[in-house]
C-alpha positions as CSV (number, residue, x, y, z in Angstrom):
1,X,-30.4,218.7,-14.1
2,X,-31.1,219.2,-17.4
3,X,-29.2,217.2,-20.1
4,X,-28.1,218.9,-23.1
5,X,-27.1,218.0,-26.3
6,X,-23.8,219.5,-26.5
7,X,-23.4,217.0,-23.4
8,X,-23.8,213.9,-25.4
9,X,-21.4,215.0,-28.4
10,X,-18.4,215.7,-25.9
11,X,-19.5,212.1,-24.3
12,X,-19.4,210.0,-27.5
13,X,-15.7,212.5,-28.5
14,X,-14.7,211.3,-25.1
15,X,-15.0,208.0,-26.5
16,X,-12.7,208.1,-29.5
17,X,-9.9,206.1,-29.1
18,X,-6.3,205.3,-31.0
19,X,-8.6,202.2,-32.3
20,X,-11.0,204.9,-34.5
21,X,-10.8,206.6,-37.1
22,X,-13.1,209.5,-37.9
23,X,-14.4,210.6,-41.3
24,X,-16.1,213.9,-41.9
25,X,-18.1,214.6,-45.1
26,X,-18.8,217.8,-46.5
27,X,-22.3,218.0,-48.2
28,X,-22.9,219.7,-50.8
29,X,-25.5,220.1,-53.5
30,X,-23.5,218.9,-56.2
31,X,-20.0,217.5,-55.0
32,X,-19.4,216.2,-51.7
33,X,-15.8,215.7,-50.0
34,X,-15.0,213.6,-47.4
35,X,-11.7,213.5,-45.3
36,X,-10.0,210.9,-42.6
37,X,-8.7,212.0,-39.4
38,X,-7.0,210.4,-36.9
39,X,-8.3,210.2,-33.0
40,X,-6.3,213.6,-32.3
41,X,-7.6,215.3,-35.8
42,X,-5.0,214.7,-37.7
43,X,-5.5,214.8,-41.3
44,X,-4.9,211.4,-43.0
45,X,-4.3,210.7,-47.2
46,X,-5.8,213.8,-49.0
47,X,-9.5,214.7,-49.6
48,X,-11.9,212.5,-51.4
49,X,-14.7,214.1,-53.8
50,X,-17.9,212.5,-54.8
51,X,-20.8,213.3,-56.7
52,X,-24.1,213.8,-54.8
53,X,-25.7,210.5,-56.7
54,X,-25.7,207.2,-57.1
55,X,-22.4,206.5,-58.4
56,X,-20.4,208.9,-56.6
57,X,-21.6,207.2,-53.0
58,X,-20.7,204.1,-54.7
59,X,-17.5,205.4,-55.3
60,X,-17.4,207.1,-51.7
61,X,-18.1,203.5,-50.5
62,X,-15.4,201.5,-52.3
């Protein structure tokens, strides 16, 4: 059997427990925005912008 990749992604969701939290980051040529979740997808705080250079992943980091 064949193992596929959308296989592996719902494996390592699967894995997400209350311990986690997930951040997604939007990329973008200029600005980026990233966003916390919680294990179930809620949204947590608001939505944080960044510039796409040096400073604005420092920023991102902090």
């Amino acid at each position: 059997m064949k193992f596929k990749a959308q296989d592996k992604q719902n494996q390592l969701i699967e894995n997400i427990t209350v311990h986690h939290l997930v951040v997604g980051v939007d990329i973008a040529q200029d600005t980026h925005v990233a966003r916390a979740v919680s294990f179930r997808g809620i949204a947590l705080g608001t939505p944080l912008a960044f510039n796409s250079h040096l400073e604005g992943f420092e920023q991102f980091g902090r």
